[in-house]
C-alpha positions in Angstrom: 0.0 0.0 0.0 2.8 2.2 0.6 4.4 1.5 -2.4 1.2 3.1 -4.4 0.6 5.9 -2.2 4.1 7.0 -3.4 3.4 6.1 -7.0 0.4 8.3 -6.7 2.1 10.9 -5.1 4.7 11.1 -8.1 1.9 11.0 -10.5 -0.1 13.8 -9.5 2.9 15.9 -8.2 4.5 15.6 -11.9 1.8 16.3 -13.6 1.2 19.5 -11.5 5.2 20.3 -11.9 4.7 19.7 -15.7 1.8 22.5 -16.0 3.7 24.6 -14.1 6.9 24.5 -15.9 4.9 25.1 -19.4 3.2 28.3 -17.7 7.5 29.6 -17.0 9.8 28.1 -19.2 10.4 31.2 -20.3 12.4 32.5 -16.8 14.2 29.2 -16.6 17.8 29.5 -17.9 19.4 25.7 -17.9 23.1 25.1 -18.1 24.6 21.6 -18.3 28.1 20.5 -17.6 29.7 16.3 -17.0 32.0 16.9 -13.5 32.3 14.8 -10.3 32.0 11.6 -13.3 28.3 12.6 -13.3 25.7 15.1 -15.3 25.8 18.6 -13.7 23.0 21.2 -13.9 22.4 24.5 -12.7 18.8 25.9 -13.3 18.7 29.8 -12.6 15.3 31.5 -12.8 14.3 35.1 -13.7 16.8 37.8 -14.7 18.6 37.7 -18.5 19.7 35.1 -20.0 23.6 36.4 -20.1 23.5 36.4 -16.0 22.3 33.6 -15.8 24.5 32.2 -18.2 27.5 34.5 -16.6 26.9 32.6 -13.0 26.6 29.1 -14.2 29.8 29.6 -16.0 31.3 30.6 -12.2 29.4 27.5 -10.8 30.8 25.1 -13.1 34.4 26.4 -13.4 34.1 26.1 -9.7 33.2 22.2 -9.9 35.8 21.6 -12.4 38.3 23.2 -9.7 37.1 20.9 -6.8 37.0 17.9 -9.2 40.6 18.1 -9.8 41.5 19.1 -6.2 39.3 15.7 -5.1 40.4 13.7 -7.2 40.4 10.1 -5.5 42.5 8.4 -8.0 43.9 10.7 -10.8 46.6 13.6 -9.5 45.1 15.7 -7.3 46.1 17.3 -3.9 44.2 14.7 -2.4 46.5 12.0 -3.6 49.0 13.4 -3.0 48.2 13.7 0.4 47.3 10.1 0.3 50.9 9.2 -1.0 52.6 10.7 2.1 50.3 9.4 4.4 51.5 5.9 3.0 55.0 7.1 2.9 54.1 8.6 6.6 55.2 11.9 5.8 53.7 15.2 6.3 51.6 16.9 3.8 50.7 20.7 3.0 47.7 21.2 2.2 45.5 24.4 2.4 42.5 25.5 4.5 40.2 24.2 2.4 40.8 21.0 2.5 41.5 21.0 6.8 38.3 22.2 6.5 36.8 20.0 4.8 38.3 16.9 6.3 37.3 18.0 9.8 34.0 18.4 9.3 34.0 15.1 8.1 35.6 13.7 10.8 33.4 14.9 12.9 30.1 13.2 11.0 32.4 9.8 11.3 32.1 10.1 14.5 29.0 11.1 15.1 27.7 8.1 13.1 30.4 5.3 14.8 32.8 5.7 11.9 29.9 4.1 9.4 30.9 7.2 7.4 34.1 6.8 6.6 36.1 8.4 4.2 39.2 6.9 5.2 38.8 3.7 3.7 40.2 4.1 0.2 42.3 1.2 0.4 38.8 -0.9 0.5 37.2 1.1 -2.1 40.2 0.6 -4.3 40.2 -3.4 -3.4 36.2 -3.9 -4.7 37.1 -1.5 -8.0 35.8 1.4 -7.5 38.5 3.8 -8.1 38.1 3.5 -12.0 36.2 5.3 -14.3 35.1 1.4 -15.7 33.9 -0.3 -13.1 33.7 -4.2 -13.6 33.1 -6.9 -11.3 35.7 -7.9 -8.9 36.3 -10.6 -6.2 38.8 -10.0 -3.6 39.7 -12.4 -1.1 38.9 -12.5 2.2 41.8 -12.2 3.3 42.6 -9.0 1.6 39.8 -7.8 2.4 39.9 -8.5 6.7 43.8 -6.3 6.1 42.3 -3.5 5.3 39.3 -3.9 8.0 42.0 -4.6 10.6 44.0 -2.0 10.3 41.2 0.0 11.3 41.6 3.2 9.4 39.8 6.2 10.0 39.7 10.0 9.7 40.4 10.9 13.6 44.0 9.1 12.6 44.5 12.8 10.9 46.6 14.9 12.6 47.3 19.1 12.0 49.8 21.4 12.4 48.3 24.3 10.5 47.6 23.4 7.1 50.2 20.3 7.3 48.3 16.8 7.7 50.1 14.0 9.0 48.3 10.5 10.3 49.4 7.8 12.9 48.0 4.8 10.8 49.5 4.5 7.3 46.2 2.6 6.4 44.2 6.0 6.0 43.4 6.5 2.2 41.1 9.3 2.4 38.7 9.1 -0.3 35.8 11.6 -0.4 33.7 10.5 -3.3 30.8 10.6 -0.9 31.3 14.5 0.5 32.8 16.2 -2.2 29.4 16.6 -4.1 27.7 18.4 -1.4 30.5 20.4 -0.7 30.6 21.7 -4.2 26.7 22.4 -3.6 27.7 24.9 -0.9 29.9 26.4 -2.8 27.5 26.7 -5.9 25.2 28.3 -3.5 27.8 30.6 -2.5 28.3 31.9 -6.0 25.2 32.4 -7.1 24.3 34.4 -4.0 27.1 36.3 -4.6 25.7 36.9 -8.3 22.7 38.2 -6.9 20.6 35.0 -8.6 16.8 35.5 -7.7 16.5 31.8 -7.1 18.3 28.5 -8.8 18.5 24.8 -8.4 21.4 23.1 -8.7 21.6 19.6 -9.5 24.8 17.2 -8.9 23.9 13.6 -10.4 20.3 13.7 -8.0 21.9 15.8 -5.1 20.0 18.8 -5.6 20.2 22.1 -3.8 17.8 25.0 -3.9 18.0 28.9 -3.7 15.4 31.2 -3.3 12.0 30.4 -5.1 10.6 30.2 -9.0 7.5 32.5 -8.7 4.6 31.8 -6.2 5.4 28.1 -6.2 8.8 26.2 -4.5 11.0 23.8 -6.7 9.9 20.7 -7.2 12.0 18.0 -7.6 11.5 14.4 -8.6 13.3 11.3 -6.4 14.7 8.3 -8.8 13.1 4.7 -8.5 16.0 2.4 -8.1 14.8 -0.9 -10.1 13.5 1.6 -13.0 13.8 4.1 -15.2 11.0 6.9 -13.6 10.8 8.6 -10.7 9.6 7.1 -7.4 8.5 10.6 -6.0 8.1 14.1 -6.3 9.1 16.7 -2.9 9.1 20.1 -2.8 12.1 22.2 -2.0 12.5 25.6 -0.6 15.1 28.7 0.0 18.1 27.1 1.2 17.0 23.0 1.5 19.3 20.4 -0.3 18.2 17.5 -1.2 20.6 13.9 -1.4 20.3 10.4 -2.2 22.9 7.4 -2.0 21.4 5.0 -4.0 23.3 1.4 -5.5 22.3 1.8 -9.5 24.9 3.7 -10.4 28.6 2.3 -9.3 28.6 -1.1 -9.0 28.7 -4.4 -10.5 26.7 -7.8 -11.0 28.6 -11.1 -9.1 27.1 -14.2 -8.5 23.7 -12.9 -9.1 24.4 -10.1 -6.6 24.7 -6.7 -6.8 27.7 -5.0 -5.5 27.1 -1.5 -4.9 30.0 1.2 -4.2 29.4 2.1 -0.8 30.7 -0.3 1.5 30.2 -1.0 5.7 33.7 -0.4 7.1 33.0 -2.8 9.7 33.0 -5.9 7.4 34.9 -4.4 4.0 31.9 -5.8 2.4 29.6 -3.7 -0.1 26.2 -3.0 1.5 23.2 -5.6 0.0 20.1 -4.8 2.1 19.3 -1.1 0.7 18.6 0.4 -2.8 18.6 4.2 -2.1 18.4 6.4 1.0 16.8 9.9 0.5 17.2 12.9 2.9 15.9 16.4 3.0 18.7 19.1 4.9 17.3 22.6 5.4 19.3 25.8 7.1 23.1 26.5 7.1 26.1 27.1 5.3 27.0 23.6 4.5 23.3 22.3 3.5 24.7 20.0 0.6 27.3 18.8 2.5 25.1 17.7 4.8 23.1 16.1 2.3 25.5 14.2 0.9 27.2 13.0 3.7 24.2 12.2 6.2 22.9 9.6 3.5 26.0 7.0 3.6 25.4 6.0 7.6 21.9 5.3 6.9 22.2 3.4 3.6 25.0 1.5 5.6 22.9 0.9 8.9 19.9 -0.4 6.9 16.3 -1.0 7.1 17.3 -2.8 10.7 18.5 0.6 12.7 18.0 3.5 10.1 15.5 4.9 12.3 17.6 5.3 15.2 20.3 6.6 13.0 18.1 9.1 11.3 17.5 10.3 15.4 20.9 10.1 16.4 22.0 12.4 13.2 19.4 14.8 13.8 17.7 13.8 10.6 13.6 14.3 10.3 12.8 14.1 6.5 14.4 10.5 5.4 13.2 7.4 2.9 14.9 4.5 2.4 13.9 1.8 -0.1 15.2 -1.7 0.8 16.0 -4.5 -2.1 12.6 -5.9 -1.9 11.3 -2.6 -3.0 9.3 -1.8 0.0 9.6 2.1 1.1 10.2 3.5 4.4 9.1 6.4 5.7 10.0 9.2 8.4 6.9 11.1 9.2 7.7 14.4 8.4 9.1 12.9 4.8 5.7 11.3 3.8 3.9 14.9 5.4 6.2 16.8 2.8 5.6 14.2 -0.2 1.6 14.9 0.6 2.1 18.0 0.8 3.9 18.2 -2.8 
C-alpha cells in the first residue's frame, strides 16, 4: 500500500510540476556541464539570460576546480596527500581542505565511523577507483587487512595546514562529500551573483535557492529498479536534497549486486538497501550535509535507520530496501503529501 501511495504521489505531483513548468519556461535559464563523473545542472530562474549564463559559467568552473582538487585516483592534492600518508610523511595542504576533512571527521564520529572516508584502500580493493567499473572478487583475506587495520579519519593529525596520520592505512577518499560540498559552494556563488533563485543539480543531489515565482521547486526522487521517478518533494530557500542509491557504481557477481558504498566494519559492499533519501534545510554547509548524512543510513539499513536518522538529527528520510518496500519518516511522507 505504501508503495502506491508514493506512485500516486509522483503521479499527480508531476503532472502539476509539468503545467507549471509550461506556464514559466520562459524564466528558466538551464546550463549543463559532466563533472564529479556525473551530469551537472544548474537551473537559474528570472533575470537575462547572459547572467544567468555568466553565474553558471562561475558554478561550473568552480566544480571543475574541486574535481581536480578531489580527485580520489587521478593527480590531485588529495592524492597526493594520500601518497605521504603511506609514505608517513607530512603533507601541505591548504584551508580548504582542513576544513573540509574536519568536518568530516566529525560526522564519522558522530555516526560510529559508518561514514568513513578513510577507507580508500577498500574502495580501491572492490574496483571502484576507476572510471570502468567491472566486477571484482577480492579475497577475504585482503579484504579482513584493510578492515583490521582500522583506518579512520580521527588518525589525521594538523599542524596548520600540514596533515600527518598515525595509521599508514588512511586512504582518504571523499567521493561521498565532495558533491555536497561543491553544492555549498554553488550556492555561495550564485548568492554572490545576486541570482533571484536556482536549483542546482549534482547527479540527484539537488540544492535550492530562493523560489521560482509563487510556487517552490519541485523535484522528482529516482526509483532504483526503474527508469521513472519514485516521488516528487518540494524544496524551498536554502534546503538540499541527497540520495545514496546502489544503481549507479557497482557491479553484477554471482547474481548479486555490488554496490560502491561499503560497511567499514566488514569491507563488504552493502546488499540490504537500494537508495536512501534525505531532505537538509538551514546553514552554510546544507549540501554537504546532504551528501554525507545519506552513507550511515544506507549502511545501517532497514534494521536501525531509524535510530540513525534520530541520532544524526535527521527528520525528512526514505529508504527503499532490495525488496522494493519504502520506508518512511513522518515528516518525509507529510512533505511528499504536501507536494
Amino acid at each position: 500500500m505504501l508503495w502506491n501511495f508514493v506512485r500516486r504521489a509522483a503521479v499527480l505531483a508531476a503532472a502539476l510540476w509539468l503545467v507549471a513548468g509550461c506556464a514559466r519556461q520562459e524564466q528558466r535559464h538551464v546550463t549543463q556541464g559532466h563533472v564529479f563523473g556525473t551530469t551537472v545542472e544548474v537551473t537559474v530562474y528570472g533575470g537575462t539570460r547572459q547572467h544567468a549564463d555568466a553565474a553558471a559559467a562561475k558554478v561550473l568552473s568552480e566544480f571543475d576546480r574541486l574535481h581536480r582538487k578531489l580527485h580520489a585516483w587521478e593527480p590531485s592534492m588529495l592524492t597526493g596527500l594520500n601518497a605521504s600518508i603511506e609514505r608517513g610523511e607530512p603533507f601541505k595542504a591548504d584551508e580548504e581542505m582542513v576544513s573540509l576533512l574536519q568536518s568530516a571527521t566529525k560526522l564519522s564520529a558522530s555516526s560510529d565511523q559508518l561514514f568513513n572516508p578513510a577507507i580508500g584502500h577498500l574502495i580501491r580493493l572492490w574496483g571502484f577507483q576507476s572510471s570502468d567499473i567491472c566486477a571484482h572478487a577480492p579475497s577475504a583475506e585482503e579484504v579482513r587487512r584493510w578492515v583490521d587495520a582500522r583506518p579512520s579519519l580521527s588518525d589525521l593529525r594538523y599542524d596548520g595546514t600540514t596533515i600527518s596520520s598515525v595509521n599508514p592505512a588512511v586512504m582518504i577518499d571523499l567521493g561521498g562529500y565532495a558533491k555536497g560540498y561543491a553544492l555549498d559552494r554553488a550556492a555561495a556563488i550564485l548568492r554572490a551573483e545576486h541570482v533571484q533563485a536556482a536549483l542546482v543539480n549534482i547527479g540527484g543531489n539537488v540544492l535550492a535557492l530562493g523560489q521560482p515565482g509563487d510556487r517552490p521547486w519541485q523535484v522528482g526522487i529516482r526509483d532504483p529498479r526503474g527508469s521513472g521517478t519514485l516521488a516528487m518533494v518540494t524544496l524551498h530557500d536554502n534546503e538540499a536534497i541527497g540520495t545514496s542509491g546502489d544503481y549507479e557504481r557497482y557491479f553484477m557477481k554471482d547474481g548479486k549486486r555490488r554496490p560502491h558504498i561499503i560497511d567499514p566494519r566488514t569491507g563488504y559492499p552493502i546488499d540490504l538497501v537500494a537508495s536512501v533519501t534525505i531532505i537538509t534545510s538551514g546553514g552554510s554547509d546544507v549540501g554537504l550535509r546532504s551528501d554525507g548524512n545519506s552513507k550511515p543510513l544506507f549502511i545501517t539499513g532497514p534494521a536501525g535507520w531509524e535510530a540513525m536518522s534520530r541520532r544524526l538529527g535527521l527528520n525528512e528520510v526514505m529508504m527503499v530496501d532490495t525488496t522494493r518496500r519504502v520506508l518512511l519518516t513522518p515528516a518525509m511522507r507529510s512533505r511528499m503529501e504536501g507536494s
